[in-house]
Steps between C-alpha positions, in 0.01 A plus 500: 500500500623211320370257825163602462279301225341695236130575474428240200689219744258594761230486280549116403168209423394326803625126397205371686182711301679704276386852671735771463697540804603774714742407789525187663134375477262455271169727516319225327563213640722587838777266385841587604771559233762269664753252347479167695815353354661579804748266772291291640620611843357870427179360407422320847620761665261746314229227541536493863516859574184528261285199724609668756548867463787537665523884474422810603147458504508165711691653783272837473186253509648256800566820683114658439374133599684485793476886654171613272172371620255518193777729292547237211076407489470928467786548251365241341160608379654853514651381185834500606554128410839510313731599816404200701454114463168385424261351794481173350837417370641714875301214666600195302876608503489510885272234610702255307853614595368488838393188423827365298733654797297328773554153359842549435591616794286187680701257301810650546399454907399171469839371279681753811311283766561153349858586415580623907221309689365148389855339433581616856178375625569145332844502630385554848166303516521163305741322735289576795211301337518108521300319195222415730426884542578594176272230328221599764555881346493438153164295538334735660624750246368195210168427669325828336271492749456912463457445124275211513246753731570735257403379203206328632360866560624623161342218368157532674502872412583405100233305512216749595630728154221471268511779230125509325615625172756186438334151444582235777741347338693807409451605898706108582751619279520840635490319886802235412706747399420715782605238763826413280634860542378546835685171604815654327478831699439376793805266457732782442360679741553295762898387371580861422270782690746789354538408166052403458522859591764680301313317218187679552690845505468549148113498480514788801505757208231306263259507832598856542447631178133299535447707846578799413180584259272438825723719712468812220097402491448537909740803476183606237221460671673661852603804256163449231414887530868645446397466125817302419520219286533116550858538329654755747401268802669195289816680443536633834460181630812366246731806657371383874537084430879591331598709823378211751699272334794724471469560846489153580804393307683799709394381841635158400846676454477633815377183682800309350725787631350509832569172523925515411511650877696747417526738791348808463415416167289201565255780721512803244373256244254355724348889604534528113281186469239664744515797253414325206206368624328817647617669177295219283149544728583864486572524071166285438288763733656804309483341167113528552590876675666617230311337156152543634546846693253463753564561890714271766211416691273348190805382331620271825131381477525419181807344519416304797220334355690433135765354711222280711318387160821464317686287750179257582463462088822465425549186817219324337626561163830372577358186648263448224843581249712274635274209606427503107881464417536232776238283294566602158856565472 
């Protein structure tokens, strides 16, 4: 009995608002009555686990995302929201692990590939080169004949941009500095395809994110006389956007596996590949099954034509997004 505090140390004053508290939080405020003068050490760790909820109700909300179709969108505005990982915060954590993991594991291949293949490739090639040759290579290499065609169009398309609602000379300014970052991005491009593109990855989930409010809006109007609300369609389309990426970042991990040649493994994770894919097409056509309740034949019309709209949209978004960045940033 002695273990157990008594009922005036549960009863303590919330050092935050004063309230009278009763357990571990404050009714007041919600603060949590917890000493931070703690080992540093135990504080990341709890900081971590926190960001990224590593406990029992991630795993129970990977497992729903990945096996449920529509179950975390329904528990959700059932009002059981506790148990599970919000929509918003489920998608951020993924899409940018996803996003982290990927570029890791691409410069990890590229430090792999210039550690086993280009000294080799030196080793082998330069001697068979006389200076003749390799002057003749490195000034076709120098004559930028690819980025003097280039810019010329970048530079005749710059020039057409004429925003009405900045004055002209504001519109020069906006046009030079245009053509300075487009000259930079094309430079890199053309030096370093794979990293030009590893360095876009991180504005995948800011385009995203921008996307997804026009997916949950034709998912609307296709569904207007269901009687649910703009919301529902918006967080249904979070649960469906954090699955395709979690798929994708699985299929990766399979394709890398395939690729070991393995034997027999090589093949089950290829057919396991395969699987993946038909299960994604399959999860997006039951998440509208099993949220909306309406039949298989009007809900693989549906979802035919909010794949069709979606996918046309989103190409034209995507060009739109990222010809934007090349300019700007």
């Amino acid at each position: 009995m002695d273990n157990y505090p008594s009922f005036q140390e549960q009863l303590r004053p919330c050092l935050n608002c004063g309230y009278q508290m009763q357990g571990s939080y404050c009714g007041n405020c919600g603060q949590e009555a917890k000493d931070l003068r703690r080992p540093f050490f135990k504080l990341s760790l709890e900081a971590i686990q926190s960001l990224l909820e590593l406990d029992g109700r991630a795993f129970r909300t990977l497992f729903c995302l990945l096996f449920k179709p529509a179950f975390l969108s329904r528990e959700y505005f059932s009002g059981r929201r506790a148990s599970y990982t919000p929509p918003l915060r489920l998608f951020l954590i993924i899409s940018v692990s996803f996003f982290l993991l990927v570029s890791l594991y691409t410069s990890i291949q590229s430090i792999d590939e210039v550690l086993r293949g280009e000294p080799a490739e030196v080793a082998v090639e330069a001697p068979l080169l006389d200076n003749d040759t390799v002057g003749a290579i490195d000034s076709e290499q120098d004559s930028g004949e690819i980025d003097e065609s280039s810019l010329e169009n970048i530079e005749r398309f710059v020039n057409d941009i004429h925003l009405p609602f900045l004055s002209e000379q504001t519109n020069e300014n906006l046009r030079t500095a245009m053509k300075a970052q487009a000259e930079t991005n094309l430079n890199t491009l053309l030096e370093d395809p794979a990293d030009f593109a590893s360095g876009y990855l991180e504005y995948i989930t800011v385009f995203t994110l921008l996307m997804m409010p026009l997916l949950a809006l034709i998912q609307k109007v296709l569904y207007l006389r269901t009687g649910h609300y703009y919301v529902e369609h918006l967080v249904l389309t979070l649960h469906n956007h954090a699955f395709i990426i979690l798929a994708i970042f699985i299929n990766i991990i399979f394709d890398i596996i395939e690729e070991e040649q393995i034997a027999i493994i090589s093949s089950l994770f290829a057919w396991a590949g395969t699987a993946v894919f038909i299960w994604g097409w399959t999860y997006l056509f039951l998440s509208l099954k099993n949220y909306f309740q309406q039949g298989y034949a009007i809900t693989l019309l549906k979802f035919l034509l909010t794949t069709l709209l979606y996918s046309t949209t989103f190409g034209l978004g995507l060009a739109i997004f990222f010809g934007i960045l090349f300019f700007l940033f």
